[in-house]
C-alpha positions as CSV (number, residue, x, y, z in Angstrom):
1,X,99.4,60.8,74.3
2,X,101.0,57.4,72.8
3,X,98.9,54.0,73.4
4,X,100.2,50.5,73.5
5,X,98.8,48.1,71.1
6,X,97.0,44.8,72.2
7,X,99.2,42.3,71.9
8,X,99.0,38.6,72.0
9,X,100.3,38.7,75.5
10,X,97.5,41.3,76.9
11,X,95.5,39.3,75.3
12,X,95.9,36.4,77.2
13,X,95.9,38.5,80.4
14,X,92.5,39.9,79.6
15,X,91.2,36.9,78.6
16,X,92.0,35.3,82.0
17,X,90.1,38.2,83.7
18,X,86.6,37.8,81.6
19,X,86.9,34.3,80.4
20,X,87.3,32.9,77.2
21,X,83.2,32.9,76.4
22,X,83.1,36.8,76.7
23,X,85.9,38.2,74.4
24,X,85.6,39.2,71.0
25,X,88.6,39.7,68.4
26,X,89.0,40.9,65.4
27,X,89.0,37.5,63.4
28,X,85.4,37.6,64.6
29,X,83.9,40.1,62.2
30,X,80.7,40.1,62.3
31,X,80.7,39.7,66.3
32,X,82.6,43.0,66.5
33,X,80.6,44.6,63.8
34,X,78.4,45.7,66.5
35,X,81.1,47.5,68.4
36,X,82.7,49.8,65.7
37,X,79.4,51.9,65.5
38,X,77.0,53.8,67.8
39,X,74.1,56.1,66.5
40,X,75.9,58.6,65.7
41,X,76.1,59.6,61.7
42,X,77.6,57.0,59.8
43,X,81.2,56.8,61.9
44,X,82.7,53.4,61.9
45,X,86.5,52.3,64.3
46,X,87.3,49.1,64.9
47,X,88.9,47.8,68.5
48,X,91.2,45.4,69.0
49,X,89.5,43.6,71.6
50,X,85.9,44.0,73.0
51,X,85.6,42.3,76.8
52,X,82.2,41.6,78.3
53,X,83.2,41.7,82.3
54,X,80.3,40.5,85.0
55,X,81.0,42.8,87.8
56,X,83.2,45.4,89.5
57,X,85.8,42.9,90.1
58,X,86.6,42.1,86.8
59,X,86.0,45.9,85.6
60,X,89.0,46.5,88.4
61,X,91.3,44.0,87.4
62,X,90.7,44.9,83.2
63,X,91.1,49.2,84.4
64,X,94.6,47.8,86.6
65,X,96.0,45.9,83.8
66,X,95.2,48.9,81.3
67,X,96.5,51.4,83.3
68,X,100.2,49.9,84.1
69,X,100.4,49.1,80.0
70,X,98.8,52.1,78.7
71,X,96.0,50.5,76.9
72,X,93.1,53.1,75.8
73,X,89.6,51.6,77.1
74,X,86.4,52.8,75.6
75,X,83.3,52.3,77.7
76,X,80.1,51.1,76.3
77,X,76.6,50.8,77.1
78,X,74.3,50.0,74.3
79,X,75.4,51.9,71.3
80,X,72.7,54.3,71.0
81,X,74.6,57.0,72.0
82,X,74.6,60.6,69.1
83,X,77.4,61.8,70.2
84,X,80.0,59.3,69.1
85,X,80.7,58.3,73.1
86,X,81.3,55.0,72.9
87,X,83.7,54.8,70.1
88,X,87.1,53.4,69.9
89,X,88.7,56.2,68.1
90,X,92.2,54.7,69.5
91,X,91.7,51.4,68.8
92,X,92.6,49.1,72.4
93,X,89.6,47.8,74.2
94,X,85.8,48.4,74.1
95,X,84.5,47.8,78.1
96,X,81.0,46.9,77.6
97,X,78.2,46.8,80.5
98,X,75.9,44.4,78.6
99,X,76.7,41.4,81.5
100,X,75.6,43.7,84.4
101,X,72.1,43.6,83.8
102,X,70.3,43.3,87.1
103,X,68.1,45.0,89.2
104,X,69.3,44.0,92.6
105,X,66.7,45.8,94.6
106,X,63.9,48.1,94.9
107,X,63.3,49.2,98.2
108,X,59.6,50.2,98.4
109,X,60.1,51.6,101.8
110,X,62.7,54.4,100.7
111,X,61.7,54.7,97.2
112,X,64.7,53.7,96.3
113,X,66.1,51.1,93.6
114,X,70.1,49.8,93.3
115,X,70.7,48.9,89.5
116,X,73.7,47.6,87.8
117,X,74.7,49.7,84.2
118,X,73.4,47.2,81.8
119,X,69.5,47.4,82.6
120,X,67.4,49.0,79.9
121,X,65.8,51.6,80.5
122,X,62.4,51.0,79.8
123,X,62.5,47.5,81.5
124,X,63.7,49.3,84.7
125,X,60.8,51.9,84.3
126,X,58.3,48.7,83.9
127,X,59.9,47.4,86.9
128,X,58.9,50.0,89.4
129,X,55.7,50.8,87.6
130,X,54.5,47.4,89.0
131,X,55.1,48.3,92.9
132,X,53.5,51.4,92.0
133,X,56.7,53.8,91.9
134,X,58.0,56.0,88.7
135,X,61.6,56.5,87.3
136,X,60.8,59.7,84.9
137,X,63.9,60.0,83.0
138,X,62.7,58.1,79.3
139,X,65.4,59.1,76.2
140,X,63.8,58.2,72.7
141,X,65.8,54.9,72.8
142,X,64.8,53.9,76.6
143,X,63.3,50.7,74.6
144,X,66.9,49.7,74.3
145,X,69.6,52.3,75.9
146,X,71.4,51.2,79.1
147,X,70.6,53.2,82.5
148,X,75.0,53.5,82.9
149,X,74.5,55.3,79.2
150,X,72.1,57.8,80.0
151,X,74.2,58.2,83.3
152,X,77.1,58.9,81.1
153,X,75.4,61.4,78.8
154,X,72.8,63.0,82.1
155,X,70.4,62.2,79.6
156,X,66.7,63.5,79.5
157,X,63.8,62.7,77.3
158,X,60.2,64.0,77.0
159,X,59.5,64.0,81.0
160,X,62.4,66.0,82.1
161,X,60.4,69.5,81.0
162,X,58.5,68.4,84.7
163,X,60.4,65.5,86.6
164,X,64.1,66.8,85.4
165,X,66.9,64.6,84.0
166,X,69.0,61.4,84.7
167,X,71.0,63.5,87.2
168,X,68.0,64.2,89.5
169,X,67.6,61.1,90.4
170,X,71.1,59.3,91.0
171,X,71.5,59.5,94.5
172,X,75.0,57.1,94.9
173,X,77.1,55.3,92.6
174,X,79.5,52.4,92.3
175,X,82.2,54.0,90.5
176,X,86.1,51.8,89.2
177,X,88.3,54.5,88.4
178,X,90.6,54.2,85.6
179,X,93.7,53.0,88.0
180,X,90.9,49.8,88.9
181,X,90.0,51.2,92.1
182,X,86.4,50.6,93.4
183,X,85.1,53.2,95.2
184,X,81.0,54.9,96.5
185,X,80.5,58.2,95.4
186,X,77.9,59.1,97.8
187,X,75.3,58.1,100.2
188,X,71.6,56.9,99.4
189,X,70.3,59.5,101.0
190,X,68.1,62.4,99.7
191,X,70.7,65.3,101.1
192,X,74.1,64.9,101.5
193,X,76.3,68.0,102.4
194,X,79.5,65.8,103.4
195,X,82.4,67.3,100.7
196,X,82.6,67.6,96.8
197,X,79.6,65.9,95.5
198,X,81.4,63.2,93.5
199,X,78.5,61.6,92.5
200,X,76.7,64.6,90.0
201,X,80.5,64.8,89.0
202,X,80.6,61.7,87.2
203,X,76.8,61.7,85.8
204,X,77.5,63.0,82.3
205,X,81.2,63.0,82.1
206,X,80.8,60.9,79.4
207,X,83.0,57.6,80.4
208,X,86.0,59.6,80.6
209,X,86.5,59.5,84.7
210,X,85.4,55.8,85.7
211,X,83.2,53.2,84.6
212,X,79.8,53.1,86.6
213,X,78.9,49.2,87.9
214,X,75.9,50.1,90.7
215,X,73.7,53.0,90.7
216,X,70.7,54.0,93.3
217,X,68.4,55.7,92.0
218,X,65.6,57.5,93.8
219,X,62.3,56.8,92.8
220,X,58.7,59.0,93.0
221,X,55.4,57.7,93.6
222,X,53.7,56.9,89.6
223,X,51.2,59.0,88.2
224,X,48.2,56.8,86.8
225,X,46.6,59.6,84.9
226,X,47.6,61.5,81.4
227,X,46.4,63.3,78.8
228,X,47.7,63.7,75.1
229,X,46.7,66.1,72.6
230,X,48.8,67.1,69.2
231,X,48.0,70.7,68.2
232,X,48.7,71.5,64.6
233,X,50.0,75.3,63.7
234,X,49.9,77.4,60.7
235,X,53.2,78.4,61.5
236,X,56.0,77.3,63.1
237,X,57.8,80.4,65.6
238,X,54.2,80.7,66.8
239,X,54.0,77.2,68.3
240,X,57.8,77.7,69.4
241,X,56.5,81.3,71.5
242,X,52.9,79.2,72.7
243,X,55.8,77.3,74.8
244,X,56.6,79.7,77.3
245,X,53.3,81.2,77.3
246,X,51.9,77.5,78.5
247,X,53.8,77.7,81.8
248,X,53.5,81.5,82.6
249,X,49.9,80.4,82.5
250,X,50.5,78.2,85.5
251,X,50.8,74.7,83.7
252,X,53.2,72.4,83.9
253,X,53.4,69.6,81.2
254,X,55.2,66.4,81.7
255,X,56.0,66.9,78.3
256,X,55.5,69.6,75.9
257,X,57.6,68.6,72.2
258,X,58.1,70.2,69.2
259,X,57.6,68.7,65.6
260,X,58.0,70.9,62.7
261,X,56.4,69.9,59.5
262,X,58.9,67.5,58.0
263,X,59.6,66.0,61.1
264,X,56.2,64.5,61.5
265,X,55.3,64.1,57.9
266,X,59.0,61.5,57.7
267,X,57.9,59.8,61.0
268,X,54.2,59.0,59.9
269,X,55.5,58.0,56.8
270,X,58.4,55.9,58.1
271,X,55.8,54.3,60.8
272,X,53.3,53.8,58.7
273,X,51.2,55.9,61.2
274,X,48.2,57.8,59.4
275,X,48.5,61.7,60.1
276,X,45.9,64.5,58.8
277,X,48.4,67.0,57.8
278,X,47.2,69.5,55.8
279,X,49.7,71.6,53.5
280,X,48.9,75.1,55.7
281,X,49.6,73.5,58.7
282,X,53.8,73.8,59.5
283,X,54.5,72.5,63.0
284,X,52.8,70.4,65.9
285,X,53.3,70.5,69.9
286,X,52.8,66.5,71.7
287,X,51.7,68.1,75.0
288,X,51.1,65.4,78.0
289,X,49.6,65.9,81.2
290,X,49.9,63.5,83.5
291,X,48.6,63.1,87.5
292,X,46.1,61.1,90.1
293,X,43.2,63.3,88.8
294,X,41.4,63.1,85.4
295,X,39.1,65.7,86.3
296,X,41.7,67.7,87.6
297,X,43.8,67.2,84.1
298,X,40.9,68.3,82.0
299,X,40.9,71.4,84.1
300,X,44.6,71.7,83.3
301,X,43.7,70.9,79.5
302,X,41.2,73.5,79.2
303,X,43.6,76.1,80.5
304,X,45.9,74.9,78.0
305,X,43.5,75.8,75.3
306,X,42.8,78.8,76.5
307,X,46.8,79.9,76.1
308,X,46.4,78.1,72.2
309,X,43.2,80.5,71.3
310,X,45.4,83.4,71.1
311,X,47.5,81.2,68.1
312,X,46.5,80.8,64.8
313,X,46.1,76.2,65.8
314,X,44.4,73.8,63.8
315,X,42.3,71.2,65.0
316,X,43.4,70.0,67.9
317,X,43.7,66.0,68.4
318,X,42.9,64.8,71.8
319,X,43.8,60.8,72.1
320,X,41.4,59.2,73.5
321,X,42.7,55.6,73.3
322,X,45.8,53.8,75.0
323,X,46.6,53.0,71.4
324,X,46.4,57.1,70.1
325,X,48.9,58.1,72.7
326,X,50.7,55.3,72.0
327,X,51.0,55.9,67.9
328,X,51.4,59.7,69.1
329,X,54.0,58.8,71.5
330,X,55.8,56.3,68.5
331,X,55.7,59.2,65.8
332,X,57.8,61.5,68.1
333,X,59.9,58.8,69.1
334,X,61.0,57.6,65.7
335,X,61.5,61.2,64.4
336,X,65.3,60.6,64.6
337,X,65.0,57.1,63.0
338,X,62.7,58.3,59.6
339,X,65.3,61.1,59.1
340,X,68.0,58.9,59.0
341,X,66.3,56.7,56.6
342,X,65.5,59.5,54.2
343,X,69.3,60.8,54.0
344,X,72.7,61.0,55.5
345,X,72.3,63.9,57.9
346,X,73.8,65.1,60.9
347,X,71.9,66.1,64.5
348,X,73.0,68.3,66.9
349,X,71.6,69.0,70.3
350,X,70.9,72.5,71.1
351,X,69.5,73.9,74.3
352,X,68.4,78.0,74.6
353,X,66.3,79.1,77.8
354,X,62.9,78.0,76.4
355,X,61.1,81.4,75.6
356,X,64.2,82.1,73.2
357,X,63.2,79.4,71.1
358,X,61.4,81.0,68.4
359,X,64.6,82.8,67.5
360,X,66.5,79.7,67.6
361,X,64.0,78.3,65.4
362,X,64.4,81.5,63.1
363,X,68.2,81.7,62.8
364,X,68.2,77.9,62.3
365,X,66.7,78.5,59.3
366,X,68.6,81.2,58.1
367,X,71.9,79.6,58.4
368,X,70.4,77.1,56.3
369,X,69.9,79.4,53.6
370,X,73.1,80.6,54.1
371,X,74.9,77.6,53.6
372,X,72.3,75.8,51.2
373,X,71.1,72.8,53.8
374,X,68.2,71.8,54.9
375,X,66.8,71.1,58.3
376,X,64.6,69.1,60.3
377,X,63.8,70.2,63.5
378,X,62.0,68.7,66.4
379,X,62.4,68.3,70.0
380,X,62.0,69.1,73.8
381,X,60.6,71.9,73.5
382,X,59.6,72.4,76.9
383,X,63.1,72.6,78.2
384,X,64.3,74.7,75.1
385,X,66.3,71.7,73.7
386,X,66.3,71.8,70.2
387,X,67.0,68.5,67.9
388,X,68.6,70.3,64.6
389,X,68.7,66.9,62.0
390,X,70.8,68.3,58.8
391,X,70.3,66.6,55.8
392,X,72.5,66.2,53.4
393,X,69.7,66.5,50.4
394,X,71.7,67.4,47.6
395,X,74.5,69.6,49.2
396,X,77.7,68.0,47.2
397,X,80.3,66.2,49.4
398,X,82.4,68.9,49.4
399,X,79.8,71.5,50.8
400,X,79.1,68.6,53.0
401,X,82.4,68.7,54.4
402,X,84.0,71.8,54.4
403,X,80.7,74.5,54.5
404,X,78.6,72.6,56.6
405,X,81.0,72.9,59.9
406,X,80.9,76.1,59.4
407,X,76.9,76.5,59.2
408,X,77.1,74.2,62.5
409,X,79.7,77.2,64.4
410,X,76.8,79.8,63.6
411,X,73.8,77.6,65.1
412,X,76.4,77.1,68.4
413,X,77.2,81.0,68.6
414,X,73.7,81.6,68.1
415,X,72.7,78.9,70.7
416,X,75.0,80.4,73.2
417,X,73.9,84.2,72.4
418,X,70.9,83.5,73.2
419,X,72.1,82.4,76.6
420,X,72.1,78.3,76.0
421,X,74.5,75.7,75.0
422,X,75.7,73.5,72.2
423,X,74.1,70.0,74.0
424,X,71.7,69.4,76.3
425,X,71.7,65.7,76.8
426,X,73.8,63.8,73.6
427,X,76.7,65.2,74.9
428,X,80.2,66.3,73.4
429,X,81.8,62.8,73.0
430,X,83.3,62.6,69.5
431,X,81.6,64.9,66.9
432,X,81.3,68.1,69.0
433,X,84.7,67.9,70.3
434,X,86.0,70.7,67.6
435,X,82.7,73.2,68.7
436,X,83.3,73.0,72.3
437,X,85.2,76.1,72.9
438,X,82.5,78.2,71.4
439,X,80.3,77.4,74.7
440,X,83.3,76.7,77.7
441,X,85.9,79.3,78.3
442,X,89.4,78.3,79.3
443,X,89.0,78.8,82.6
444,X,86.2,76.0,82.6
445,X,88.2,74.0,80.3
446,X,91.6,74.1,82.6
447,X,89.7,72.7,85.3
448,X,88.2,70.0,83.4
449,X,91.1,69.0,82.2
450,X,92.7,68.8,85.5
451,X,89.7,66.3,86.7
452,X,90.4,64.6,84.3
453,X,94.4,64.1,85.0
454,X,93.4,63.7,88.6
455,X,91.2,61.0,87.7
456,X,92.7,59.2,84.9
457,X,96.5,59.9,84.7
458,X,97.9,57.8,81.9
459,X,94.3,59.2,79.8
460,X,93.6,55.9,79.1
461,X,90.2,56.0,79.6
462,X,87.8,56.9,76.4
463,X,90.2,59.1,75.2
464,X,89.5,61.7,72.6
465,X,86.5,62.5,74.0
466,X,85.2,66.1,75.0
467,X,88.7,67.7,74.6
């Protein structure tokens, strides 16, 4: 599809709609810097224009304007995004949510909380931690990512191996479609039967059917109580196959992650975070239990350990500070980051039902042999979602570029062999766009195309995304 450039004329018609305070143009370099990049790789586009609306009003009139000139809008959150979401791959405008940054209300009553797209993460979490209430979902980033971007991308996190992902608890949303039409997606209620359900439709379309401006969430009463422990094994598969085994023992973690050797050794390194790590030991599972009990979570520990005596485990480190959880918590968290200082790499997000992980783990590591790259692994492991960080090392640029795509098409039709997918929460956006048909059929693909036209007509909005 053909695009219209900004001219000097849209220009001034944008500019009307946002003010002249919260527009951004080229001439402005280092301003727009931050809007030619997410987290993703090291992929860099430049917009013409970047607008910073304050509401669904001026979202509306931007979408209207767009639509009748056939001007490609790219929606953005916060940029820390893997997937290459929020990138202006066809130039025209980036839409960012950074002005809508309130909470407007958390209703205590209903356990319910109405927040614009812009709030962080973590600061909304903090928010309802005070009146005693819990919001579960927490990606690596929720010290910074926006609650509209983890909408976008259904994210997860850590938790969401017991409380579930972003989608489980959006209950309504404020939607402007990409003609600049407001519209409600739902109710804020906890079952709604009443037609299509619009509003798990647009969590994790990825910006490409309307821009989000209100959520409601629902919210769960806080658990005050958790345990940590980091369990060191001798070898890797064997603390992928302890997984399952944990919850056919009756246990359920609120989180249960995966660290193979290089993945903790870079973090602790890169955080400056003292680890014993001796050279026999090859992979570590963070497991957390959380709940209103400590007695009762020292019962649920000791079951744990008696799944782990059956595995050849190292010594097993039990925090027993708010700081050790905390620098546990901060080495799994900045796995990602401490790659990405150590080399140019690429991550991708696979998911297998969680007992098949120790073959995913395996054949991982074979295609790397295959193609000579090496891998970092790490991840939810609890869910089966498995963070694959490929590192260029010294592969040349042109294994880099032509081999490695080829290595990545194995680790997808393995992923989906063993009956999982080629994302579990980064989505397709961008850099998975070429892999997607290995895991959707064209009957799935027709129809997601035809949302998409139904939504968005002209395909102005964040275009060359997911197809």
């Amino acid at each position: 599809m053909k695009f219209n450039k900004v001219t000097p004329e849209a220009v001034e018609a944008l500019t009307a709609i946002v003010g002249a305070g919260h527009i951004i143009l080229p001439a402005a370099a280092d301003a727009m810097m931050q809007y030619t990049h997410d987290e993703t790789e090291d992929l860099r586009y430049l917009p013409e224009v970047v607008l910073k609306p304050a509401n669904a009003e001026e979202i509306s009139h931007i979408m209207q304007f767009c639509h009748q000139n056939f001007i490609p809008v790219t929606p953005r959150g916060a940029g820390t995004g893997l997937s290459g979401g929020a990138l202006a791959v066809h130039q025209g405008v980036i839409l960012s949510t950074e002005r809508l940054n309130k909470i407007v209300h958390i209703d205590e009553r209903n356990l319910q909380a109405t927040v614009e797209p812009g709030v962080i993460t973590q600061v909304f979490q903090e928010a309802v931690i005070e009146r005693g209430l819990f919001y579960p979902p927490d990606p690596s980033s929720r010290g910074s990512c926006f609650l509209g971007g983890n909408l976008s991308e259904s994210s997860g996190g850590p938790r969401a191996v017991k409380y579930g992902v972003t989608k489980d608890y959006v209950l309504n949303l404020q939607v402007v479609l990409p003609t600049g039409e407001i519209t409600w997606t739902g109710a804020n209620v906890l079952k709604n039967a009443t037609g299509y359900n619009l509003t798990q439709l647009m969590v994790g379309s990825e910006g490409t059917l309307g821009i989000i401006t209100k959520i409601v969430f629902k919210l769960i009463p806080y658990p005050p109580q958790n345990l940590v422990m980091l369990v060191p094994f001798h070898d890797e598969e064997e603390a992928c196959d302890a997984v399952s085994k944990i919850f056919m023992a009756g246990i359920v973690p609120s989180a249960l992650e995966f660290m193979e050797r290089d993945a903790i050794l870079w973090a602790s390194r890169y955080m400056n975070i003292a680890v014993d790590l001796p050279e026999d030991i090859q992979a570590h599972l963070l497991i957390e239990l959380d709940g209103k009990d400590m007695d009762q979570l020292y019962k649920d520990a000791e079951d744990v350990y008696q799944v782990l005596e059956k595995y050849n485990v190292g010594e097993i480190l039990v925090a027993d500070t708010e700081k050790q959880k905390a620098d546990l918590w901060q080495l799994r968290r900045s796995v990602g980051h401490a790659v990405k200082s150590n080399s140019i790499y690429k991550e991708e997000d696979t998911v297998v039902p969680r007992a098949e992980l120790p073959k995913l783990l395996k054949g991982v590591k074979e295609i790397g042999a295959k193609y000579n790259f090496k891998s970092v692994c790490y991840g939810h492991a609890g869910d089966g979602n498995l963070h694959i960080n490929i590192v260029k090392d010294n592969m040349s640029d042109d294994d880099w570029k032509y081999k490695l795509p080829e290595g990545i098409k194995e680790i997808f039709r393995l992923c989906v062999s063993l009956g999982g997918t080629i994302s579990g929460e980064h989505g397709i956006g961008l850099v998975q766009r070429p892999y997607i048909g290995i895991a959707v059929n064209e009957v799935q693909l027709r129809l997601m195309k035809g949302i998409k036209q139904l939504f968005d007509p002209h395909g102005i909005l964040n275009p060359g995304k997911i197809f």
